[in-house]
Biopython code that builds the backbone (N, CA, C, O; Angstrom):
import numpy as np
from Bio.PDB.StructureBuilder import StructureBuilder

atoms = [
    (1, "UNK", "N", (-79.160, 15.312, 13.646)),
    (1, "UNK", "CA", (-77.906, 15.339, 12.938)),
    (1, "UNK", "C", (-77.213, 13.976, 13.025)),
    (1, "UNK", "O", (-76.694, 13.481, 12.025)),
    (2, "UNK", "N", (-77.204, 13.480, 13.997)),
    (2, "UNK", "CA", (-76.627, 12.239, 14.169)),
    (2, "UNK", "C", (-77.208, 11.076, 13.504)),
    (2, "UNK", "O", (-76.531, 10.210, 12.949)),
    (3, "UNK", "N", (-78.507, 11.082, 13.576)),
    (3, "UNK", "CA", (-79.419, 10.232, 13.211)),
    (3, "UNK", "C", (-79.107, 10.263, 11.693)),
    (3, "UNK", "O", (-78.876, 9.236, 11.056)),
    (4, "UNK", "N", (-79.114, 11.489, 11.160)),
    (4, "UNK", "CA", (-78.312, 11.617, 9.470)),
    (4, "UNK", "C", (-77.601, 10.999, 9.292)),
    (4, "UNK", "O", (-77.718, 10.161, 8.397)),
    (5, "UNK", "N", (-76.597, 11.085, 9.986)),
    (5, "UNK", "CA", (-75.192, 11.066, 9.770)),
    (5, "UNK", "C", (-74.816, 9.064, 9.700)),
    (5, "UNK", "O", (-73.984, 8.430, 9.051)),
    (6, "UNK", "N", (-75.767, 8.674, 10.588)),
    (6, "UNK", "CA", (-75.628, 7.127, 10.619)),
    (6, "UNK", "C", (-76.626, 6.995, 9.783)),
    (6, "UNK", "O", (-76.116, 7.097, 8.667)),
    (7, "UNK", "N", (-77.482, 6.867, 9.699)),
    (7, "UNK", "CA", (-78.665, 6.681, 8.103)),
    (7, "UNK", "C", (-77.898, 6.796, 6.629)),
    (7, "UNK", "O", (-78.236, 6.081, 5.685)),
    (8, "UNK", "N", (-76.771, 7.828, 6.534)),
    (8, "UNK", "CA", (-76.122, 8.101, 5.652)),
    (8, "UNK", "C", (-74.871, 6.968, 5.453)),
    (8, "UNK", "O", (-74.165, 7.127, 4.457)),
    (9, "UNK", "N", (-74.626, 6.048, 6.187)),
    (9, "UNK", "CA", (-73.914, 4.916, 6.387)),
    (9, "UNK", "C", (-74.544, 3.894, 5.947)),
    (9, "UNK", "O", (-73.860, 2.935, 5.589)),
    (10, "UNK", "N", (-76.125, 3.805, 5.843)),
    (10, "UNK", "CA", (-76.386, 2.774, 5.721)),
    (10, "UNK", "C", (-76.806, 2.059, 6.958)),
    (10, "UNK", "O", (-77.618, 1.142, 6.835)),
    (11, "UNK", "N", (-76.310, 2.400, 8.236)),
    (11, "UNK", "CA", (-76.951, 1.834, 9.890)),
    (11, "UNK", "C", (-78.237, 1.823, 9.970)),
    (11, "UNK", "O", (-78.892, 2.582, 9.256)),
    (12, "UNK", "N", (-78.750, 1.089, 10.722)),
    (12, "UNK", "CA", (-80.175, 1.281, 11.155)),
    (12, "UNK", "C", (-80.216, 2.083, 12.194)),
    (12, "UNK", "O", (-79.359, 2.008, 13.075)),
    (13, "UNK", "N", (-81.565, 3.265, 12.248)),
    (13, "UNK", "CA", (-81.941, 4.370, 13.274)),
    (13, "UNK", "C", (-82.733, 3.884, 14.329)),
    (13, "UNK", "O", (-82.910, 4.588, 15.323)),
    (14, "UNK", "N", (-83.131, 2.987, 14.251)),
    (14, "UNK", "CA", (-84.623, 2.634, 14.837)),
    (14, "UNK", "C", (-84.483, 2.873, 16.567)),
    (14, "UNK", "O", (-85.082, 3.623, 17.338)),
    (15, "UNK", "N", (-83.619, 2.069, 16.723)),
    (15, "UNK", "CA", (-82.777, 2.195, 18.106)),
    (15, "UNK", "C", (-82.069, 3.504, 18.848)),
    (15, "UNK", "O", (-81.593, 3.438, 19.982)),
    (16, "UNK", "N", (-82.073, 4.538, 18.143)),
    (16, "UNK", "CA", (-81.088, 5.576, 18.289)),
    (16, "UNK", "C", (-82.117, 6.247, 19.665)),
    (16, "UNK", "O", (-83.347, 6.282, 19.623)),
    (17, "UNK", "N", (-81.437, 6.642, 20.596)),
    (17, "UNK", "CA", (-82.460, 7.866, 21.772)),
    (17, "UNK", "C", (-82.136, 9.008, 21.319)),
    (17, "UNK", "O", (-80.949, 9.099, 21.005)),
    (18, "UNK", "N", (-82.888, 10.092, 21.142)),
    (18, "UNK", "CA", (-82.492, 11.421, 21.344)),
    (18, "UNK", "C", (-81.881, 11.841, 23.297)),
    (18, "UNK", "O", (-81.358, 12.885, 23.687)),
    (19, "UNK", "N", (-82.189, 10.706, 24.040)),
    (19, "UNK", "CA", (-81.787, 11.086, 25.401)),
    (19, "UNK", "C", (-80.334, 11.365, 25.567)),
    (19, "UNK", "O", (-79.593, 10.860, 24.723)),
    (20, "UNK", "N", (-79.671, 12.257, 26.737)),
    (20, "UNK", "CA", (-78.465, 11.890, 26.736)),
    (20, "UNK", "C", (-78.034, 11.402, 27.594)),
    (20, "UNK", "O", (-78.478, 11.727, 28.695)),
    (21, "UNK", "N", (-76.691, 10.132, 27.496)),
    (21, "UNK", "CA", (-76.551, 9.343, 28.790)),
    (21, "UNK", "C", (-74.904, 9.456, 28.860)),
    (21, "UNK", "O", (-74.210, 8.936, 27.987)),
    (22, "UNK", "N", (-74.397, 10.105, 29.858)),
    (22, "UNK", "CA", (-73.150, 9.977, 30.315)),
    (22, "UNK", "C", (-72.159, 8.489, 29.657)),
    (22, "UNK", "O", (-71.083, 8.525, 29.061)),
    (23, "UNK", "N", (-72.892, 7.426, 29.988)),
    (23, "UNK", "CA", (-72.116, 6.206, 29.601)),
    (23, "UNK", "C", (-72.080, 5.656, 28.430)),
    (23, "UNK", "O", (-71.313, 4.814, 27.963)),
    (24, "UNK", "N", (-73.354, 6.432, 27.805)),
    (24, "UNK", "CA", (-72.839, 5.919, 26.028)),
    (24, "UNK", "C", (-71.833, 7.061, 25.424)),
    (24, "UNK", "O", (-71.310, 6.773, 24.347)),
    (25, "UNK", "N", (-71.524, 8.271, 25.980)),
    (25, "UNK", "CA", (-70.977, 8.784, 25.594)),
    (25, "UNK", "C", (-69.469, 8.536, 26.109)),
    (25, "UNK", "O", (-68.667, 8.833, 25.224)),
    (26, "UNK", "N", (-68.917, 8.118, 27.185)),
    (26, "UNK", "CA", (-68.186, 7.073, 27.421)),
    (26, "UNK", "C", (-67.447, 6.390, 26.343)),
    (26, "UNK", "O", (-66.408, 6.555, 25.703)),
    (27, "UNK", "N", (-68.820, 5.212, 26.444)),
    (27, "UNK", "CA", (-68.445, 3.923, 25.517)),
    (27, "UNK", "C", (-68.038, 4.804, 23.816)),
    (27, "UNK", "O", (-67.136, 4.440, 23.061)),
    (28, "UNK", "N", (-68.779, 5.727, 23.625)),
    (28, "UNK", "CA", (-68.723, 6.122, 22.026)),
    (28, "UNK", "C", (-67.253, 6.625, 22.005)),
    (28, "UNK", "O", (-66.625, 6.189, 21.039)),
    (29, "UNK", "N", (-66.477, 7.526, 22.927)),
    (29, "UNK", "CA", (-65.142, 7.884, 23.187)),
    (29, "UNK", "C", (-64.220, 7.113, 22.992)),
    (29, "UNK", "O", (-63.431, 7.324, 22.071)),
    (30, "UNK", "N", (-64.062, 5.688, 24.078)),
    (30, "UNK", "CA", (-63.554, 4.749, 24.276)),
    (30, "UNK", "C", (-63.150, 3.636, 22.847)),
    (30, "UNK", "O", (-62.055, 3.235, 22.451)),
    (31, "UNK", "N", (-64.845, 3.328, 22.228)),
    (31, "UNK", "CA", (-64.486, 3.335, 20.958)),
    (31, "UNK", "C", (-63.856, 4.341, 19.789)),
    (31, "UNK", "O", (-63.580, 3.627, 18.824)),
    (32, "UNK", "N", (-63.733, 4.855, 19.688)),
    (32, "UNK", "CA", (-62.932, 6.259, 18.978)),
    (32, "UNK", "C", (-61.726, 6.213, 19.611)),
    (32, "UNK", "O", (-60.830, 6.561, 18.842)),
    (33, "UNK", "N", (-61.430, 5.993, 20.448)),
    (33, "UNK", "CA", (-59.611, 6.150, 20.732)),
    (33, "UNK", "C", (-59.002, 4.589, 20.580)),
    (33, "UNK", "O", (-57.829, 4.232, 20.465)),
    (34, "UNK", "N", (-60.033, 3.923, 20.617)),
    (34, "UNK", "CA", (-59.409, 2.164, 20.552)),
    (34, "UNK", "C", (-59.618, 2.296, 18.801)),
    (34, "UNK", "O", (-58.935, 1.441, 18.236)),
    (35, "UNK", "N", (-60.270, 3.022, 18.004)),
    (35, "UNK", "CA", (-59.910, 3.081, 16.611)),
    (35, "UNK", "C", (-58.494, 3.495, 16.063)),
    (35, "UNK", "O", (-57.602, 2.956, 15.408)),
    (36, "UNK", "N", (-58.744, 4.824, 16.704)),
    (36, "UNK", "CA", (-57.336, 5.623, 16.733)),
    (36, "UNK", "C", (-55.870, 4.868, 16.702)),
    (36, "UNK", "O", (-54.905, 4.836, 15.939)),
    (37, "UNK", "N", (-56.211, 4.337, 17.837)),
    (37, "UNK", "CA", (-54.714, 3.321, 18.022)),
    (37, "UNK", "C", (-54.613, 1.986, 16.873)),
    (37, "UNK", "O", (-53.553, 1.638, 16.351)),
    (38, "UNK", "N", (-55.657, 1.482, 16.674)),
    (38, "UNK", "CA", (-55.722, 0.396, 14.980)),
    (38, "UNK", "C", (-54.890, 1.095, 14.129)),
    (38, "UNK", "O", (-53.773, 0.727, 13.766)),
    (39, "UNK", "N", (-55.582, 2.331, 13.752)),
    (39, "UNK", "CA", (-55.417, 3.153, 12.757)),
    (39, "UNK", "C", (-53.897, 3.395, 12.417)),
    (39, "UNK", "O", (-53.398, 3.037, 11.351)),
    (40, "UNK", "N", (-53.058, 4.175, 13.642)),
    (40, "UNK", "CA", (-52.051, 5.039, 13.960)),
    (40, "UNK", "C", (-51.160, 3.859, 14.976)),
    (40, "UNK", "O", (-51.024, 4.039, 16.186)),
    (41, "UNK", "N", (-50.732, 2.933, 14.416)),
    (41, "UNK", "CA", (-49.845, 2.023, 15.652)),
    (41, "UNK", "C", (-48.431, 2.732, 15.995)),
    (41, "UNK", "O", (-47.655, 2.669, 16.949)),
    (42, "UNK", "N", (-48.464, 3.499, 14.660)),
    (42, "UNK", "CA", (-46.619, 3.905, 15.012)),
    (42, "UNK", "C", (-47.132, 5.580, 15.825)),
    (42, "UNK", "O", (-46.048, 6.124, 16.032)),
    (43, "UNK", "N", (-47.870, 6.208, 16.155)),
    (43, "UNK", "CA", (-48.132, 7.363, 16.823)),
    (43, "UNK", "C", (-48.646, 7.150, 18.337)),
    (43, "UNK", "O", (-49.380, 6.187, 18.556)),
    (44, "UNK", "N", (-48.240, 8.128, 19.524)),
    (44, "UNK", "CA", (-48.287, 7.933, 20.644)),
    (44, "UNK", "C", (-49.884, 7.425, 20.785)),
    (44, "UNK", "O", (-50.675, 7.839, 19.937)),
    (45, "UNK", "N", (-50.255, 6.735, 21.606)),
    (45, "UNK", "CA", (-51.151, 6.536, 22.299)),
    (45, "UNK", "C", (-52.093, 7.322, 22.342)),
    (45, "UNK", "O", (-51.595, 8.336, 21.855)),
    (46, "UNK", "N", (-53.543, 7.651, 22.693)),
    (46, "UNK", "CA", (-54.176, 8.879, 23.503)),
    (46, "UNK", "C", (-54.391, 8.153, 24.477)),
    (46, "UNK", "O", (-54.483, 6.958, 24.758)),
    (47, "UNK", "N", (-54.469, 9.428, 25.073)),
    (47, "UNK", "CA", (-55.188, 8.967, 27.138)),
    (47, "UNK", "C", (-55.398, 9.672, 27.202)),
    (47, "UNK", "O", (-55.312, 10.735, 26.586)),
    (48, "UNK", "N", (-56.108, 8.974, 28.764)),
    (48, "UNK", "CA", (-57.426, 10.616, 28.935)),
    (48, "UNK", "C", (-56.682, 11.372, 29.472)),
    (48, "UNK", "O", (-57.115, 12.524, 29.451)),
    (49, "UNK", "N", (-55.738, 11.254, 29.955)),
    (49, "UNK", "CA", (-54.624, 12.961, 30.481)),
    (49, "UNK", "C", (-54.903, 13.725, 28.981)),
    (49, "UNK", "O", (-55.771, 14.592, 28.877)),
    (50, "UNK", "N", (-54.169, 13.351, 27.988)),
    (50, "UNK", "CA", (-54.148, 13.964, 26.719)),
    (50, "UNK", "C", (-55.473, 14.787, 26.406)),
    (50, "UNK", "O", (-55.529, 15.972, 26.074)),
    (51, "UNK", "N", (-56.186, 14.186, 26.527)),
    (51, "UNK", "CA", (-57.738, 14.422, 26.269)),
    (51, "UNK", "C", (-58.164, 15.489, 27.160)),
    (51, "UNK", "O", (-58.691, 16.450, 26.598)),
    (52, "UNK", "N", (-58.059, 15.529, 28.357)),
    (52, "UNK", "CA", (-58.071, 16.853, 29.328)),
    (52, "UNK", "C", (-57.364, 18.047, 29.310)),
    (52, "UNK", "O", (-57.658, 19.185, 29.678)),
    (53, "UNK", "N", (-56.154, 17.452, 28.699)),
    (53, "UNK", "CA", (-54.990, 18.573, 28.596)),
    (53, "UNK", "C", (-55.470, 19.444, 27.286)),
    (53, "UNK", "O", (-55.486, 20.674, 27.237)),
    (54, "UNK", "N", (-55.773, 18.743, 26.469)),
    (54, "UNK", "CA", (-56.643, 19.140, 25.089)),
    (54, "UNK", "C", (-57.902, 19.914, 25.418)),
    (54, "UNK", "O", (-58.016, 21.037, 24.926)),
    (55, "UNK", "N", (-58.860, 19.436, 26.198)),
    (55, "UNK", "CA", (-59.777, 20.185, 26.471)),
    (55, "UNK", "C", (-59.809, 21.408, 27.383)),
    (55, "UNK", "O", (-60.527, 22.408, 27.393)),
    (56, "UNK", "N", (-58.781, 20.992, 28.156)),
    (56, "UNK", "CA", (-58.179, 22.682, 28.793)),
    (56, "UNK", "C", (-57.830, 23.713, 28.222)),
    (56, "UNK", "O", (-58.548, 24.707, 28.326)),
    (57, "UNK", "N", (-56.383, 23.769, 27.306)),
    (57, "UNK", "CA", (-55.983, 24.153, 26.548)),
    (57, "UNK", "C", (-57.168, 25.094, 25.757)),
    (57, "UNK", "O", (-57.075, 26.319, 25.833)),
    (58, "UNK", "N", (-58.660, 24.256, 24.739)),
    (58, "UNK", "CA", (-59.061, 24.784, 24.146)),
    (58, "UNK", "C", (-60.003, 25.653, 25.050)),
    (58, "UNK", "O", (-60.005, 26.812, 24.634)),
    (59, "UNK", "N", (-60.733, 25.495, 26.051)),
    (59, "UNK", "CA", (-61.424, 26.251, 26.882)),
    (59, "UNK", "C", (-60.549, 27.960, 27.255)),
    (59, "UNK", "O", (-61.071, 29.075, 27.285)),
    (60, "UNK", "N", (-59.154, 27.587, 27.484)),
    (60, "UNK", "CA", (-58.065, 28.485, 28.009)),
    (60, "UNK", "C", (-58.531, 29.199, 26.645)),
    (60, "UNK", "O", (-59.395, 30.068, 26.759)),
    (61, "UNK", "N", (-58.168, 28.985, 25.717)),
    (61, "UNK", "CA", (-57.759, 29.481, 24.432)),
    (61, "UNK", "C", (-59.302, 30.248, 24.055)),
    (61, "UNK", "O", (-59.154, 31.311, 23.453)),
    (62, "UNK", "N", (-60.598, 29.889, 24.302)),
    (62, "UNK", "CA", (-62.001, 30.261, 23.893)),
    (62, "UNK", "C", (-62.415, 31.592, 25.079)),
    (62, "UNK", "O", (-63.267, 32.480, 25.029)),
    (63, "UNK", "N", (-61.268, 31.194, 26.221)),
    (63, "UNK", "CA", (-61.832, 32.290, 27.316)),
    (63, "UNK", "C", (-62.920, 32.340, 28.537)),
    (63, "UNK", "O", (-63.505, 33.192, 29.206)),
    (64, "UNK", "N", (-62.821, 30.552, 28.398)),
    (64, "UNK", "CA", (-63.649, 30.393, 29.578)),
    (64, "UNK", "C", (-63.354, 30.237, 30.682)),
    (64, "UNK", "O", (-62.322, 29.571, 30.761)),
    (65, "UNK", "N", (-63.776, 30.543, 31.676)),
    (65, "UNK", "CA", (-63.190, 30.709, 33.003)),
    (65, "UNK", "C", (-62.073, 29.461, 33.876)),
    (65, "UNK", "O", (-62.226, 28.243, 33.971)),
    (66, "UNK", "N", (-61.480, 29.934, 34.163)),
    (66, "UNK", "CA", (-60.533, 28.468, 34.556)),
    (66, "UNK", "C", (-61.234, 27.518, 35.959)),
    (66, "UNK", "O", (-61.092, 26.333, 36.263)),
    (67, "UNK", "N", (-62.019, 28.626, 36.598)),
    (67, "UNK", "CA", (-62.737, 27.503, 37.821)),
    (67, "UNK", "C", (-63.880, 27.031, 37.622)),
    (67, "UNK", "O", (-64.547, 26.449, 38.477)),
    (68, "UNK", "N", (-64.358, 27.332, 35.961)),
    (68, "UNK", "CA", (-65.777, 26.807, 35.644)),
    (68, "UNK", "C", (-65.324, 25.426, 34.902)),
    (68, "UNK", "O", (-66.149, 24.517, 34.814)),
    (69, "UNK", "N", (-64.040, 25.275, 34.380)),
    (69, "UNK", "CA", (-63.256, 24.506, 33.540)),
    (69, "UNK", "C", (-62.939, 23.621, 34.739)),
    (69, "UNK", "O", (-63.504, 22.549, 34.524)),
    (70, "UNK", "N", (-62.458, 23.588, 35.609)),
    (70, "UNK", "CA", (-61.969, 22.597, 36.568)),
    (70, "UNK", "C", (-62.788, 22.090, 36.744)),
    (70, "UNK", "O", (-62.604, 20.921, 36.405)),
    (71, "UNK", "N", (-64.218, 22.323, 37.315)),
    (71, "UNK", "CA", (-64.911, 21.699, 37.633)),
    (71, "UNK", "C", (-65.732, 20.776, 36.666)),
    (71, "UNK", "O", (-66.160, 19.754, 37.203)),
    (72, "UNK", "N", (-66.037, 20.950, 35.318)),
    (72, "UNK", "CA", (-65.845, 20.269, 34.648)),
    (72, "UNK", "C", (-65.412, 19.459, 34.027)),
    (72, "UNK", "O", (-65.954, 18.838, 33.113)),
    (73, "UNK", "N", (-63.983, 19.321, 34.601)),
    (73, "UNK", "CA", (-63.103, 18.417, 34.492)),
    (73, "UNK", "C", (-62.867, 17.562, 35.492)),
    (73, "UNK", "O", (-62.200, 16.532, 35.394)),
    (74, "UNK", "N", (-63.458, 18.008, 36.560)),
    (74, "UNK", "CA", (-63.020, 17.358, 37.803)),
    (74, "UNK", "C", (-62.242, 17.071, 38.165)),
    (74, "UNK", "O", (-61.969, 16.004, 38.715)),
    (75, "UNK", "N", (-61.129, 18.712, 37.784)),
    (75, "UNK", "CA", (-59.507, 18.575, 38.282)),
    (75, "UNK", "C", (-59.589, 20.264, 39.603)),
    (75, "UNK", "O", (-60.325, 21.246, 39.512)),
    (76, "UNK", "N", (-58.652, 19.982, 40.539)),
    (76, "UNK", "CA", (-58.249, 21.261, 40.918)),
    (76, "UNK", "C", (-57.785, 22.416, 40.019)),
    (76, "UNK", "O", (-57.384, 22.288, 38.863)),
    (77, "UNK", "N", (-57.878, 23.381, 40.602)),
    (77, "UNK", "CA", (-57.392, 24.450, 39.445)),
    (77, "UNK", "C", (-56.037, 24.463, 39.133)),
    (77, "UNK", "O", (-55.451, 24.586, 38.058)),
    (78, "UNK", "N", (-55.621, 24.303, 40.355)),
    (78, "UNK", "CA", (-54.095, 24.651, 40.011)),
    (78, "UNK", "C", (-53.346, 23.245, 39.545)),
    (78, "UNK", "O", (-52.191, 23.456, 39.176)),
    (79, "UNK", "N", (-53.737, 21.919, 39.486)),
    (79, "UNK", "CA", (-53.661, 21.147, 38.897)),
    (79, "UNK", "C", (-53.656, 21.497, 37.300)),
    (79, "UNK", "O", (-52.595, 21.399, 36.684)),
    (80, "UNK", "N", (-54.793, 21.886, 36.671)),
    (80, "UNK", "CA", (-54.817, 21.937, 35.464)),
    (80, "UNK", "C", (-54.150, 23.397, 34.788)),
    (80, "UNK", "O", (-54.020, 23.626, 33.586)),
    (81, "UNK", "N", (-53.706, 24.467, 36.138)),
    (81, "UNK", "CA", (-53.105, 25.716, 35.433)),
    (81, "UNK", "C", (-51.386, 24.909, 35.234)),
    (81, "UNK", "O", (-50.668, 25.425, 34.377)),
    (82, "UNK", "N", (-50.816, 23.701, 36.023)),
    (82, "UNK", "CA", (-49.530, 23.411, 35.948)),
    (82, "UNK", "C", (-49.441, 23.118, 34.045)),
    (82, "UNK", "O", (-48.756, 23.643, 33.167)),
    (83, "UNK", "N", (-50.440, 22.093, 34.028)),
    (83, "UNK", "CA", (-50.641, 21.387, 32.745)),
    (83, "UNK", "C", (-50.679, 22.400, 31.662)),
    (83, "UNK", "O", (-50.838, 22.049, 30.493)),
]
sb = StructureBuilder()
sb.init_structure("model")
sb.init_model(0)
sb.init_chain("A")
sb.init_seg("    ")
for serial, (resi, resn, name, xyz) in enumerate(atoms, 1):
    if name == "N":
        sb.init_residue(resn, " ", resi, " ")
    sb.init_atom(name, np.array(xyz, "f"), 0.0, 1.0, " ", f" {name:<3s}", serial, name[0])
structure = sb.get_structure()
């Protein structure tokens, strides 16, 4: 899908891994919120609080467990039940 999705741009695939690596997914984030802010100068910021608080929220909201969610987040529970 991905590999589509940039082929469909016009990018070259050749390079692409099907592997997955924690730090390009990182870097791919990092770029995406440093777009964001180009994009949107007069709208708040994101940060990764935002981004956690967001991903809590939707986990809360889907019904997944809140101590399977912490730990995935690598927050305490009751940290992320304040939020």
């Amino acid at each position: 899908m991905l590999r589509t999705a940039i082929a469909t741009k016009g990018f070259p695939t050749n390079q692409i891994t099907d592997e997955f690596a924690p730090h390009r997914m990182y870097f791919w984030i990092e770029t995406r919120i440093a777009d964001q802010r180009k994009a949107n100068k007069d709208h708040p910021l994101p940060t990764i609080h935002r981004f956690r608080k967001r991903a809590f929220t939707k986990a809360w909201q889907t019904g997944i467990d809140v101590r399977h969610a912490s730990i995935a987040y690598r927050r305490n529970v009751d940290t992320l039940m304040k939020h």
